[in-house]
ChimeraX commands (.cxc) that place a marker at each C-alpha (Angstrom):
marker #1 position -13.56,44.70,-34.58 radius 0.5
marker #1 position -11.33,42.37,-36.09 radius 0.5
marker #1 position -8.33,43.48,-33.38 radius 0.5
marker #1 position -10.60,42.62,-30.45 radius 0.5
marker #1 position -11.92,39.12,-31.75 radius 0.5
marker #1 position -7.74,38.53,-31.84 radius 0.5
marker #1 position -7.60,39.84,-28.43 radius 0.5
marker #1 position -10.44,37.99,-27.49 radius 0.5
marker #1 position -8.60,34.54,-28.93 radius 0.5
marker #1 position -5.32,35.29,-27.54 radius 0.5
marker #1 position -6.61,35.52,-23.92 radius 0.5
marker #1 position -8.62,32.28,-24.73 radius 0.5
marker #1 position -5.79,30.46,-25.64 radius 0.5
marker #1 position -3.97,32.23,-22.49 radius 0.5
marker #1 position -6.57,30.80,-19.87 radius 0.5
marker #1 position -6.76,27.60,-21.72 radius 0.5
marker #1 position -2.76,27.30,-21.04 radius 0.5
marker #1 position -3.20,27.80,-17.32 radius 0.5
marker #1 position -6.10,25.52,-16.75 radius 0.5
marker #1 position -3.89,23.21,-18.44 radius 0.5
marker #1 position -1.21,23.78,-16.32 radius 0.5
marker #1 position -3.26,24.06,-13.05 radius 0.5
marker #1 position -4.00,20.85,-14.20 radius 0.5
marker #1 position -0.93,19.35,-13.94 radius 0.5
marker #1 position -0.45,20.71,-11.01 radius 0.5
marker #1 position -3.34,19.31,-9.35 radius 0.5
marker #1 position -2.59,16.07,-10.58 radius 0.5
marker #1 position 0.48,15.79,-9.29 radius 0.5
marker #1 position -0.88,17.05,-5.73 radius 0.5
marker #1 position -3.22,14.43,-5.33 radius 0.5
marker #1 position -0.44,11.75,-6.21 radius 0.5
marker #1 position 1.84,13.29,-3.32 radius 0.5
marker #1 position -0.59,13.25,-0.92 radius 0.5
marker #1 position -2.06,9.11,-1.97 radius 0.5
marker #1 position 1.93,8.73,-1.34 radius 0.5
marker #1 position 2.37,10.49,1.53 radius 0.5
marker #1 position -1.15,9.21,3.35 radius 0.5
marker #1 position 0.30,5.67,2.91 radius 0.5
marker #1 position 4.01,6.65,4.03 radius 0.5
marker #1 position 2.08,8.09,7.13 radius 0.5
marker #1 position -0.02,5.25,7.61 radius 0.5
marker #1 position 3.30,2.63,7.64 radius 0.5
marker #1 position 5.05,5.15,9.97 radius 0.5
marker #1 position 2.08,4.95,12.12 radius 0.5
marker #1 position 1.91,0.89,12.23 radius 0.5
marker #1 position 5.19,1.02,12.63 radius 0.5
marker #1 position 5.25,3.49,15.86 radius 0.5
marker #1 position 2.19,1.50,16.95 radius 0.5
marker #1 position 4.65,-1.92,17.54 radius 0.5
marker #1 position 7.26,-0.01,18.59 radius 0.5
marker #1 position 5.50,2.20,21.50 radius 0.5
marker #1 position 4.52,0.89,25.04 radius 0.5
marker #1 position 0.68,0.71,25.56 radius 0.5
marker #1 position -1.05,3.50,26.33 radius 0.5
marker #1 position -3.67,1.82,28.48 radius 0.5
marker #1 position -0.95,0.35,30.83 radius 0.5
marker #1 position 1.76,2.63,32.99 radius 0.5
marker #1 position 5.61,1.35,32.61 radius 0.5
marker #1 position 5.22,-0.98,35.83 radius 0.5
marker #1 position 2.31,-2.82,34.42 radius 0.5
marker #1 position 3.62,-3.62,30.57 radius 0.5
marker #1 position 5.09,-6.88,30.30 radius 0.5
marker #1 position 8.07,-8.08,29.73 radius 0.5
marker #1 position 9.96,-8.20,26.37 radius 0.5
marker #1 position 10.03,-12.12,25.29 radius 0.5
marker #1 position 13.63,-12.43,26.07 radius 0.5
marker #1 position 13.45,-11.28,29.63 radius 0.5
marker link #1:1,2 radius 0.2
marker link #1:2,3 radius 0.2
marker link #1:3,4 radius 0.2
marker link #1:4,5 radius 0.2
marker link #1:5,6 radius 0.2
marker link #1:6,7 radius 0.2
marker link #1:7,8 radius 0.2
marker link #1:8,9 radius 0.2
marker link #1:9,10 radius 0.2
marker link #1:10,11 radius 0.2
marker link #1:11,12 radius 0.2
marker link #1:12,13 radius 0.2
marker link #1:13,14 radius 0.2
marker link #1:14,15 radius 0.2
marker link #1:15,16 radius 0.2
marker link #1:16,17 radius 0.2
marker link #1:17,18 radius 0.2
marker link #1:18,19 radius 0.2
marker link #1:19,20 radius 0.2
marker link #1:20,21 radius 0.2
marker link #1:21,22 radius 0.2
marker link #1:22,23 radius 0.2
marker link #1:23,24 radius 0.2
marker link #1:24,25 radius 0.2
marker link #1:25,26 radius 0.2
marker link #1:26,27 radius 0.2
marker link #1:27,28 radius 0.2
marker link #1:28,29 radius 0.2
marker link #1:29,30 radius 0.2
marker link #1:30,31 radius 0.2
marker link #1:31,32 radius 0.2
marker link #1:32,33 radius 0.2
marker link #1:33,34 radius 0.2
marker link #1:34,35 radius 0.2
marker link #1:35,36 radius 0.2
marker link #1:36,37 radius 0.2
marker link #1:37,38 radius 0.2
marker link #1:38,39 radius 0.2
marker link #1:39,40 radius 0.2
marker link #1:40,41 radius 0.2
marker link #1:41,42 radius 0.2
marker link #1:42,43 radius 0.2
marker link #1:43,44 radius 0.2
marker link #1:44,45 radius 0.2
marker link #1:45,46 radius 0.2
marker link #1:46,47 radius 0.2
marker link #1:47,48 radius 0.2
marker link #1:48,49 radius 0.2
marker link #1:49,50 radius 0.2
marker link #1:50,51 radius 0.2
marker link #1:51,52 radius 0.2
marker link #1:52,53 radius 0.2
marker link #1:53,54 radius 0.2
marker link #1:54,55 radius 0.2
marker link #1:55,56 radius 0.2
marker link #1:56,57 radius 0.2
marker link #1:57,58 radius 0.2
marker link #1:58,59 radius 0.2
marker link #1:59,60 radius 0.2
marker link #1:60,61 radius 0.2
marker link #1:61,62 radius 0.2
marker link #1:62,63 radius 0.2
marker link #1:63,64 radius 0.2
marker link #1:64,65 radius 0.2
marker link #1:65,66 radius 0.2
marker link #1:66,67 radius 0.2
view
């Protein structure tokens, strides 16, 4: 009896480790992904100002300032 309950408690504190660890791991998933949402967001602004118009073929767009 007594070798089980140890059994018992060693695979406790086993699982406890990995949820601890899965944790972790989680955790620092979600802050990857807050950093990479906003690095895609300021590539995207970005792209927007750079890019032509969609709405308006190449012969339509207007003129860059300095033209």
């Amino acid at each position: 009896m007594e070798e089980r309950i140890t059994d018992l408690e060693l695979r406790f504190m086993h699982q406890e480790k990995t949820i601890s660890d899965l944790n972790d791991t989680v955790c620092r998933q979600e802050l990857a992904i807050v950093r990479l949402v906003r690095e895609m967001s300021r590539m995207q602004e970005q792209l927007l100002t750079m890019a032509p118009s969609i709405n308006r073929s190449a012969d339509e767009e207007e003129p860059p300032p300095h033209y």
